[in-house]
MARVEXMI-564337 format. One record per residue: x, y, z of N, C-alpha, C, O in turn; residue number from 1; residue in one letter. Coordinates in nm, 3 decimals, always signed. Example, Ala and Ser with C-alpha at 12.3 -4.5 7.8 and 13.67 -1.06 7.14 Angstrom:
! residues 2
+1.319	-0.569	+0.780	+1.230	-0.450	+0.780	+1.320	-0.330	+0.780	+1.424	-0.332	+0.846	1	a
+1.285	-0.225	+0.708	+1.367	-0.106	+0.714	+1.290	+0.003	+0.787	+1.341	+0.114	+0.804	2	s
***
This chain:
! residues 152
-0.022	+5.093	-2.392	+0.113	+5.139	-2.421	+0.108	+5.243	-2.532	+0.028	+5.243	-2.625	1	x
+0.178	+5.307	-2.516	+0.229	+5.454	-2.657	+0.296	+5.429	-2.715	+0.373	+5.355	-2.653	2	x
+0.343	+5.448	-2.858	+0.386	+5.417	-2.947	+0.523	+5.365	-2.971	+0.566	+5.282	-3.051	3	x
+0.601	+5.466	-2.844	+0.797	+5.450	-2.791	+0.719	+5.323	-2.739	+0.700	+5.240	-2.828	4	x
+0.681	+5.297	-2.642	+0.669	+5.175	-2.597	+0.685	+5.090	-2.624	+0.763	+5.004	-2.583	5	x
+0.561	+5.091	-2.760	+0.549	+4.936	-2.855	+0.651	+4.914	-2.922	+0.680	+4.805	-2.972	6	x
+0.759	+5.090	-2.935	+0.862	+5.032	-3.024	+1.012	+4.937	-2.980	+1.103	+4.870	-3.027	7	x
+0.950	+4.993	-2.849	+1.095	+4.900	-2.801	+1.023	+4.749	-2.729	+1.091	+4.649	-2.705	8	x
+0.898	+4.758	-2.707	+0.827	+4.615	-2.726	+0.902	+4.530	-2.841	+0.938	+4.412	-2.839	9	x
+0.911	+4.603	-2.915	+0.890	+4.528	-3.081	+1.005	+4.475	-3.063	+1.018	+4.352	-3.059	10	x
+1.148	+4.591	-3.043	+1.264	+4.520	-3.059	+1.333	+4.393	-2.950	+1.432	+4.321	-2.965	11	x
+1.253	+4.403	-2.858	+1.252	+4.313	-2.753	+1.264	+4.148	-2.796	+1.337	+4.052	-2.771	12	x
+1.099	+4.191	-2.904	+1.064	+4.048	-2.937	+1.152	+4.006	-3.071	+1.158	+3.898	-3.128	13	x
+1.211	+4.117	-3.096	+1.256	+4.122	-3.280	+1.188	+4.103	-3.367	+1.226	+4.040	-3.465	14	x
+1.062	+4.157	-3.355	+0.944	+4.198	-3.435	+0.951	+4.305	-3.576	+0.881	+4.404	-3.559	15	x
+1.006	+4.303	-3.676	+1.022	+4.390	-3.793	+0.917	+4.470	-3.841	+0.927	+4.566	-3.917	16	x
+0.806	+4.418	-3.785	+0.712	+4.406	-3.832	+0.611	+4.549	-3.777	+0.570	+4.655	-3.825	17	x
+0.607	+4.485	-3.670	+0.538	+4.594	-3.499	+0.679	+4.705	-3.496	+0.652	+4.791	-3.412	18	x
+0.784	+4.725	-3.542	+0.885	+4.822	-3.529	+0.823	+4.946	-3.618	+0.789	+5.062	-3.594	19	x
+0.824	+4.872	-3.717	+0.803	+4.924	-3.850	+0.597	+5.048	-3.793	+0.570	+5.168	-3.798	20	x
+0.515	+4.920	-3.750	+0.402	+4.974	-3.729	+0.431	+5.097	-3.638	+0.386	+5.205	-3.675	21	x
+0.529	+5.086	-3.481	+0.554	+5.129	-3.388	+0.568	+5.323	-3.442	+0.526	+5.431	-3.401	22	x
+0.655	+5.272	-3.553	+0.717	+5.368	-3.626	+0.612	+5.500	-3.693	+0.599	+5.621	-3.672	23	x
+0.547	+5.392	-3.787	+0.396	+5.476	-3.843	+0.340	+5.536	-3.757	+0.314	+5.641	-3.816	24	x
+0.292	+5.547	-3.630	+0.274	+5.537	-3.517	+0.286	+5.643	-3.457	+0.201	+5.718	-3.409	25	x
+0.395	+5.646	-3.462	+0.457	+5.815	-3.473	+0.589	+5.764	-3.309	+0.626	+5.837	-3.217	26	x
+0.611	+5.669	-3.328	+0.731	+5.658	-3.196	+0.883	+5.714	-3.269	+0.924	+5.720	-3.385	27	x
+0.933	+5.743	-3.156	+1.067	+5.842	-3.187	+1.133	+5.720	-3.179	+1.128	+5.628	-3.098	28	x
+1.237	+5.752	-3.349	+1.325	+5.630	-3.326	+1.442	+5.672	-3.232	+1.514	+5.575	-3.207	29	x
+1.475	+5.771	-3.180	+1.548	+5.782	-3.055	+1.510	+5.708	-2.929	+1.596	+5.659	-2.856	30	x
+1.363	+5.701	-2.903	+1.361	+5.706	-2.810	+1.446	+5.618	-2.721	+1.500	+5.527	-2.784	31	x
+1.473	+5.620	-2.589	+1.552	+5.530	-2.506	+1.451	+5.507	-2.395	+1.348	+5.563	-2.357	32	x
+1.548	+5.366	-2.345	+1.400	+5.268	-2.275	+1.378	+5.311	-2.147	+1.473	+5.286	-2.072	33	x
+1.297	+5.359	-2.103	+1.256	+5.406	-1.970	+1.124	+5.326	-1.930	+1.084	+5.221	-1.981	34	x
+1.057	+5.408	-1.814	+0.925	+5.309	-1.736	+0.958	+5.199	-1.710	+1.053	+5.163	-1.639	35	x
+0.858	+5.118	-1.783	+0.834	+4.992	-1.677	+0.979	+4.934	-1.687	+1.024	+4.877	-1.589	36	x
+1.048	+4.945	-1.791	+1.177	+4.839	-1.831	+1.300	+4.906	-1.735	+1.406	+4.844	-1.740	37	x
+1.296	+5.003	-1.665	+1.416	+5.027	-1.639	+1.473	+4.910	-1.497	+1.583	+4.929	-1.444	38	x
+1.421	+4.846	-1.471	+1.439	+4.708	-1.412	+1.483	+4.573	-1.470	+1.490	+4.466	-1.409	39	x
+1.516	+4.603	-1.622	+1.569	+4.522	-1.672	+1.656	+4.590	-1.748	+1.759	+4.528	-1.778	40	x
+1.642	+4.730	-1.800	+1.755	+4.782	-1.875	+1.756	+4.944	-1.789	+1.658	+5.005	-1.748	41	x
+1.935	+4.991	-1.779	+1.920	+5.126	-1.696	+1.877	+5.268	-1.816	+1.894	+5.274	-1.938	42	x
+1.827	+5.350	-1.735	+1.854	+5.488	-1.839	+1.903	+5.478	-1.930	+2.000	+5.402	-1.925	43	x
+1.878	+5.531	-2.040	+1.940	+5.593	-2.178	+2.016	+5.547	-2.269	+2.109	+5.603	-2.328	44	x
+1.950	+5.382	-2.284	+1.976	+5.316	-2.397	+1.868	+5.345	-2.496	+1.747	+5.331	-2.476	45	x
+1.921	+5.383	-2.597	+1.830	+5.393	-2.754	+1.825	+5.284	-2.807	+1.895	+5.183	-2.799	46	x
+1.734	+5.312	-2.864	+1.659	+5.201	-2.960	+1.743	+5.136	-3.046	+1.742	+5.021	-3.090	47	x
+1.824	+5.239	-3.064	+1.902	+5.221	-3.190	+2.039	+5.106	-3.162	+2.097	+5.035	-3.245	48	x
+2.070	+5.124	-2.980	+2.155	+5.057	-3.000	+2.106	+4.893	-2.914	+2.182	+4.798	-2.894	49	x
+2.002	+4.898	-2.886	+1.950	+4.787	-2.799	+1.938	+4.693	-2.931	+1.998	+4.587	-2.940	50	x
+1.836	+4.755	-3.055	+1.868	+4.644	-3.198	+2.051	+4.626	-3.243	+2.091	+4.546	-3.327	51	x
+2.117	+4.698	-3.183	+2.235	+4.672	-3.297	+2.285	+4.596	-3.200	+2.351	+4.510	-3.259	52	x
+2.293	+4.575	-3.062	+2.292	+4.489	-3.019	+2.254	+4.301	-3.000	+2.313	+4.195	-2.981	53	x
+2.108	+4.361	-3.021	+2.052	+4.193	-3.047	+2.070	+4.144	-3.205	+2.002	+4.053	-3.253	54	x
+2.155	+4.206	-3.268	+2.157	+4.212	-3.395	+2.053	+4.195	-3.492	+2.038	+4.093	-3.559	55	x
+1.999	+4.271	-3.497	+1.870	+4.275	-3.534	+1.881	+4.444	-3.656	+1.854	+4.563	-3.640	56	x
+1.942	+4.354	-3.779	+2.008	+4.423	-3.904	+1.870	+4.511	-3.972	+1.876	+4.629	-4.005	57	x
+1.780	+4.447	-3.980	+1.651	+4.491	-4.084	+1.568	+4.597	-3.955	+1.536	+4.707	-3.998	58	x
+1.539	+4.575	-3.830	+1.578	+4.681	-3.747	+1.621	+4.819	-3.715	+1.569	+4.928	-3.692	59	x
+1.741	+4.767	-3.722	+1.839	+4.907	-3.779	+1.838	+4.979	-3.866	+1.861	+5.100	-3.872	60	x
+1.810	+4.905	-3.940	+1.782	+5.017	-4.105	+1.678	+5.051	-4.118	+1.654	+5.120	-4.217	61	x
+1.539	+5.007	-3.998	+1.402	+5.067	-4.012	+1.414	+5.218	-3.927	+1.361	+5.322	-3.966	62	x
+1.514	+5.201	-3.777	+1.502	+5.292	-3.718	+1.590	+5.416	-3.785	+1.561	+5.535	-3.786	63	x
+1.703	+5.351	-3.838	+1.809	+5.476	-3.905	+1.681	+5.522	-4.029	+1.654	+5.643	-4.024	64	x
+1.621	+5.464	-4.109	+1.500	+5.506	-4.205	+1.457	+5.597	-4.152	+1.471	+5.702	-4.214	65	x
+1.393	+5.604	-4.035	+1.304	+5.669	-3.974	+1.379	+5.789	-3.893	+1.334	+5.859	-3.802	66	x
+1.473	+5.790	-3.939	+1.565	+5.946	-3.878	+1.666	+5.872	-3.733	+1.747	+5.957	-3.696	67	x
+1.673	+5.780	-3.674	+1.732	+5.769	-3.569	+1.849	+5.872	-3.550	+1.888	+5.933	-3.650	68	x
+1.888	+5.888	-3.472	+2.048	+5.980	-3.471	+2.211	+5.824	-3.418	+2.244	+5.762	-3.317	69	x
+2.255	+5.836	-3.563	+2.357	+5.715	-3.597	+2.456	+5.724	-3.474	+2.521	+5.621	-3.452	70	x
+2.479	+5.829	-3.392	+2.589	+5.779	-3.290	+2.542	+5.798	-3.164	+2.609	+5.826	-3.064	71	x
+2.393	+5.777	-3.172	+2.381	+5.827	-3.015	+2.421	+5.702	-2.953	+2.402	+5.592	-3.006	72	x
+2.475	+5.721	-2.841	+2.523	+5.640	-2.734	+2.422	+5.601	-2.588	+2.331	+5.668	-2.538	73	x
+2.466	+5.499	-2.555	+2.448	+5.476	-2.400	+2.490	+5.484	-2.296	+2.599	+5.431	-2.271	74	x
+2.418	+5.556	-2.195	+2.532	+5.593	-2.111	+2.596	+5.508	-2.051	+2.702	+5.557	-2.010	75	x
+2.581	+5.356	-2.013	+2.677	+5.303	-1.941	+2.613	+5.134	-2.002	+2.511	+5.072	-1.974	76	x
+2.759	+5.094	-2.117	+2.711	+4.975	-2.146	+2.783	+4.859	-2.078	+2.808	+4.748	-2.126	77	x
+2.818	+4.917	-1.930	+2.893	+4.805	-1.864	+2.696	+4.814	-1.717	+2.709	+4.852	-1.601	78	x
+2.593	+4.782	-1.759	+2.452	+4.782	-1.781	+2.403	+4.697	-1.786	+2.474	+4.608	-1.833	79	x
+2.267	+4.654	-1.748	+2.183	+4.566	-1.868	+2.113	+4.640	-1.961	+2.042	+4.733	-1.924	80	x
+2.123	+4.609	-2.087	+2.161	+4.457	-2.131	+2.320	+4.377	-2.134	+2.365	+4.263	-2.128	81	x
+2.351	+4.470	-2.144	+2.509	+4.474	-2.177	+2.594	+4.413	-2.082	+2.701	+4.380	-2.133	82	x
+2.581	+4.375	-1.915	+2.622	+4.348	-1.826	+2.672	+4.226	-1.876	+2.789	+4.245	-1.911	83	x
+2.639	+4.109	-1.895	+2.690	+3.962	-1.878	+2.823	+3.979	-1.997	+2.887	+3.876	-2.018	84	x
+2.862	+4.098	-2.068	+2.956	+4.135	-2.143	+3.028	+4.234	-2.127	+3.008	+4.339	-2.187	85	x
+3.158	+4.209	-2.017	+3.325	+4.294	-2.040	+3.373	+4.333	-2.147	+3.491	+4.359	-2.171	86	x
+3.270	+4.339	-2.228	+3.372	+4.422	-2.349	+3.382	+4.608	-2.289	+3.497	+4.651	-2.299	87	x
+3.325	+4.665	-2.258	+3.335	+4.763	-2.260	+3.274	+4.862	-2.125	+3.181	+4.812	-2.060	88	x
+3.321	+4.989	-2.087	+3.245	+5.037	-1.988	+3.232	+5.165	-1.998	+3.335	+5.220	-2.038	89	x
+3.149	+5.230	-1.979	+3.075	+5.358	-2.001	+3.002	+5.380	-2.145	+2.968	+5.288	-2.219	90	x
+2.982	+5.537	-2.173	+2.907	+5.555	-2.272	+2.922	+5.439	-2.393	+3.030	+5.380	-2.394	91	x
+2.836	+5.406	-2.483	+2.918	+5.344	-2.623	+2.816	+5.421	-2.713	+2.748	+5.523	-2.697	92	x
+2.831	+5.348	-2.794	+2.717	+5.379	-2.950	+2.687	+5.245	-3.001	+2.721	+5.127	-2.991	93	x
+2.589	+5.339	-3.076	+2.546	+5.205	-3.135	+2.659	+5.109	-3.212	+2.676	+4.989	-3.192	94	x
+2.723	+5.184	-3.294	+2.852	+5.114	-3.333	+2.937	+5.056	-3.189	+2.859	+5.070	-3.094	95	x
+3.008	+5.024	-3.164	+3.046	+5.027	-3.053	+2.991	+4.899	-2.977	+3.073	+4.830	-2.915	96	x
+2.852	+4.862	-2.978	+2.771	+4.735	-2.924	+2.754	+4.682	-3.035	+2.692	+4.580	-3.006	97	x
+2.769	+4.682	-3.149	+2.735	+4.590	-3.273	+2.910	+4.578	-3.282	+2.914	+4.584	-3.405	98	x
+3.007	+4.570	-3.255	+3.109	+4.548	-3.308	+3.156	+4.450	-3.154	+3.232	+4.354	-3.169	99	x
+3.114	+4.479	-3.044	+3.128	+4.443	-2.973	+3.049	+4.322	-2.932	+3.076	+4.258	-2.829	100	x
+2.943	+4.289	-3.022	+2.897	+4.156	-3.015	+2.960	+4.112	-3.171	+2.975	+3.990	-3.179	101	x
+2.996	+4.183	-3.290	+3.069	+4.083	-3.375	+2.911	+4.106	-3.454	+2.834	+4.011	-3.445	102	x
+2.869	+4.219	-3.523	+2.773	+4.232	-3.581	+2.818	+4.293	-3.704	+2.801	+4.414	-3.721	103	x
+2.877	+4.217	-3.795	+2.922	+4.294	-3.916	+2.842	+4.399	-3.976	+2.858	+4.520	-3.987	104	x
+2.735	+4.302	-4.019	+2.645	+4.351	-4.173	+2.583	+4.482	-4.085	+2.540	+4.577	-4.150	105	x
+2.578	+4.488	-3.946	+2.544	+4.596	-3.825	+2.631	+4.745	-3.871	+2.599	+4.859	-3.905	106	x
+2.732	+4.685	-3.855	+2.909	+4.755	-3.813	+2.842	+4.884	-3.975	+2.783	+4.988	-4.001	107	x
+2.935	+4.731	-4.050	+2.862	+4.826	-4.217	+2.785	+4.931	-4.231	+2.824	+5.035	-4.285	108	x
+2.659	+4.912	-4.178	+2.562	+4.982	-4.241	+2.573	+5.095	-4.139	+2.567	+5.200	-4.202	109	x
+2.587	+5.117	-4.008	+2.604	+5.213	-3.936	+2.763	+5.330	-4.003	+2.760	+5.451	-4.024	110	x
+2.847	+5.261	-4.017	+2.960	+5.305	-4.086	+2.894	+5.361	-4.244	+2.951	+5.464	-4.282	111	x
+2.791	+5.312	-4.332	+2.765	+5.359	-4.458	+2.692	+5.472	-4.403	+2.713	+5.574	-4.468	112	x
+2.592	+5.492	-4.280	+2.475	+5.618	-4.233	+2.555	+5.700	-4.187	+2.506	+5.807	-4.150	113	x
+2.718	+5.678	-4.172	+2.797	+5.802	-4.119	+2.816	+5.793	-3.967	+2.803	+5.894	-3.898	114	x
+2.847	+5.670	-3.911	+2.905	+5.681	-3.795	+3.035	+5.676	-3.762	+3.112	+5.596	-3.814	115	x
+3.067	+5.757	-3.678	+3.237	+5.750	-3.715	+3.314	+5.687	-3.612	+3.295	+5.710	-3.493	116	x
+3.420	+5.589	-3.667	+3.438	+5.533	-3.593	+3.569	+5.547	-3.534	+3.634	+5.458	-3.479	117	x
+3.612	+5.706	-3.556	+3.744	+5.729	-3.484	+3.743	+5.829	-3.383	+3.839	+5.904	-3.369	118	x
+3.616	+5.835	-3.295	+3.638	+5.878	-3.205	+3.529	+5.790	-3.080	+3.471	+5.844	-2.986	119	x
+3.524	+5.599	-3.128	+3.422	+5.524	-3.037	+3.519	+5.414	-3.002	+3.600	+5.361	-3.079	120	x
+3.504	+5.396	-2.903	+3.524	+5.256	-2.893	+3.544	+5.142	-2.905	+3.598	+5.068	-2.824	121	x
+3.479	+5.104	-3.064	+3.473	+5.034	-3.118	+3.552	+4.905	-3.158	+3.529	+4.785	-3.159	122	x
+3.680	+5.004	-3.197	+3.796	+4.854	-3.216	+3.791	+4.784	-3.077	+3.787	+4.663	-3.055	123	x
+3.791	+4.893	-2.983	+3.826	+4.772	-2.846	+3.736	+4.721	-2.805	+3.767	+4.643	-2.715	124	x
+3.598	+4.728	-2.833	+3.519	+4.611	-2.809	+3.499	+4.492	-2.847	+3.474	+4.383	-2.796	125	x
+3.530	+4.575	-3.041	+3.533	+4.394	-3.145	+3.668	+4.362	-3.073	+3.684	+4.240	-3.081	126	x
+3.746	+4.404	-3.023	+3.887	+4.326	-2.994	+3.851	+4.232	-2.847	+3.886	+4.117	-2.823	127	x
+3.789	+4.302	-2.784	+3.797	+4.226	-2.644	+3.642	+4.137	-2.722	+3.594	+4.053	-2.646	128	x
+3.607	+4.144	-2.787	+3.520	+4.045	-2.830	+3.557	+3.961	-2.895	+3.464	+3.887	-2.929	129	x
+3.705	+3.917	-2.953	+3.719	+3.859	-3.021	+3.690	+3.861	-3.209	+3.720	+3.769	-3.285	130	x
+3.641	+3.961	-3.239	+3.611	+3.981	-3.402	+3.689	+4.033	-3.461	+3.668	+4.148	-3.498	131	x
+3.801	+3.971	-3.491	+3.891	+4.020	-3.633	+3.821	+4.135	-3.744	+3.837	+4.256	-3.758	132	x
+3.734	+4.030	-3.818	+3.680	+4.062	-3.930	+3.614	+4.184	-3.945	+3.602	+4.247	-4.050	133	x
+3.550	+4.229	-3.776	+3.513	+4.394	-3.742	+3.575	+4.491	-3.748	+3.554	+4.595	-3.809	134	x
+3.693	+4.447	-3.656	+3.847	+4.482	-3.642	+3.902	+4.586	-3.754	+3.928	+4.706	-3.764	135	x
+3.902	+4.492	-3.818	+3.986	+4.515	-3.956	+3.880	+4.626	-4.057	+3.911	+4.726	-4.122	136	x
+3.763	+4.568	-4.039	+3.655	+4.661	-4.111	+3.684	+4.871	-4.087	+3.710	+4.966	-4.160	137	x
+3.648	+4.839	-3.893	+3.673	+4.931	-3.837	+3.799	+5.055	-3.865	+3.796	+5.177	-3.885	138	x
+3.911	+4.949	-3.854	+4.007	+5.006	-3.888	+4.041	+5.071	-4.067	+4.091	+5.177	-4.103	139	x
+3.994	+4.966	-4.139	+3.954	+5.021	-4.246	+3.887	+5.188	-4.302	+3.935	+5.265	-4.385	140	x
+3.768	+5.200	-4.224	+3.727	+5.306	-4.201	+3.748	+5.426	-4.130	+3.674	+5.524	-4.123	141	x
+3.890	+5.402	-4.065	+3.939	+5.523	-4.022	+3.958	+5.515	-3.881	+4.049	+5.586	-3.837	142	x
+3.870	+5.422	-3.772	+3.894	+5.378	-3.651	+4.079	+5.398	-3.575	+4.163	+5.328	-3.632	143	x
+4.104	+5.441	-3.517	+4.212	+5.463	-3.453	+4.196	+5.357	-3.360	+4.109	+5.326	-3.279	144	x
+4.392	+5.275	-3.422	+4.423	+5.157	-3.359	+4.430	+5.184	-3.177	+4.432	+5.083	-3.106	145	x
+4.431	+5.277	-3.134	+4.516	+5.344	-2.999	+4.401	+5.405	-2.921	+4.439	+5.464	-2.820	146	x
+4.297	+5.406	-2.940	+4.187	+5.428	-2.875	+4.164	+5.324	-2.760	+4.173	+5.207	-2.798	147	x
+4.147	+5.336	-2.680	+4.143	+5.233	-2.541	+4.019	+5.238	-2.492	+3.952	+5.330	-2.539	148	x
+3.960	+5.163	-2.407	+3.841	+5.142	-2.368	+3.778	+5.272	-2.252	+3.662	+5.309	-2.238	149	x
+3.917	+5.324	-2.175	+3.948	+5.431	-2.119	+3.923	+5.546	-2.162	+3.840	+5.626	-2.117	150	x
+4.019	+5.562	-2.278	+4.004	+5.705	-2.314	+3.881	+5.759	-2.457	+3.877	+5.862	-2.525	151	x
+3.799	+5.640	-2.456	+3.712	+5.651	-2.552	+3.562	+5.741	-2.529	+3.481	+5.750	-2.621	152	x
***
């Protein structure tokens, strides 16, 4: 395996450790999961948001360390991994799947690297997810209450 490989190996297993090595390594923290995995996950999920997903906080802050780009999105997180969860359909971001599983300390730190959250999805995922406490975060930060899952 090459280095993207091992890195999304790593986050698979939630390995901090092998991310981090993956990284030294020289793997793009962009990269998105292709080859062998696209039988378990489709096209053009990033790294970035497959950890903010499994919530996998120390993760996130290795790949945003390592330059990730804070809003890249996926193209379709109504997907696997994302499938067994109606929160949302089409592109998202990484914000966007961490709010939508109810990933605060996630939400935060993507919101402190400059993701913005008034033009994602976001409230309506923590909403159809049930997370107030995102909710409110989101909105805090500028998130527009009126954004729909539609027109996002």
């Amino acid at each position: 395996m090459g280095a993207d490989q091992d890195l999304i190996a790593a986050i698979l297993e939630g390995d901090s450790a092998l991310v981090e090595t993956a990284l030294a390594a020289g793997a793009n923290p962009d990269h998105e999961i292709d080859g062998n995995l696209k039988h378990l996950y489709h096209d053009e999920v990033p790294a970035l948001a497959l950890a903010a997903w499994k919530g996998q906080l120390d993760i996130v802050t290795a790949l945003l360390d390592a330059g990730a780009r804070v809003d890249a999105t996926c193209t379709d997180y109504y997907t696997p991994p994302f499938r067994d969860e109606d929160i949302a359909h089409g592109a998202a971001s990484a914000l966007d799947v961490a709010a939508g599983r109810g990933h605060l300390p996630i939400v935060a730190l993507l919101l402190s690297r400059g993701s913005s959250p008034g033009y994602t999805k976001s409230v309506c995922c923590a909403a159809k997810g049930g997370h107030l406490p995102v909710v409110q975060d989101l909105l805090a930060a500028g998130a527009s209450p009126s954004l729909t899952d539609d027109n996002a």
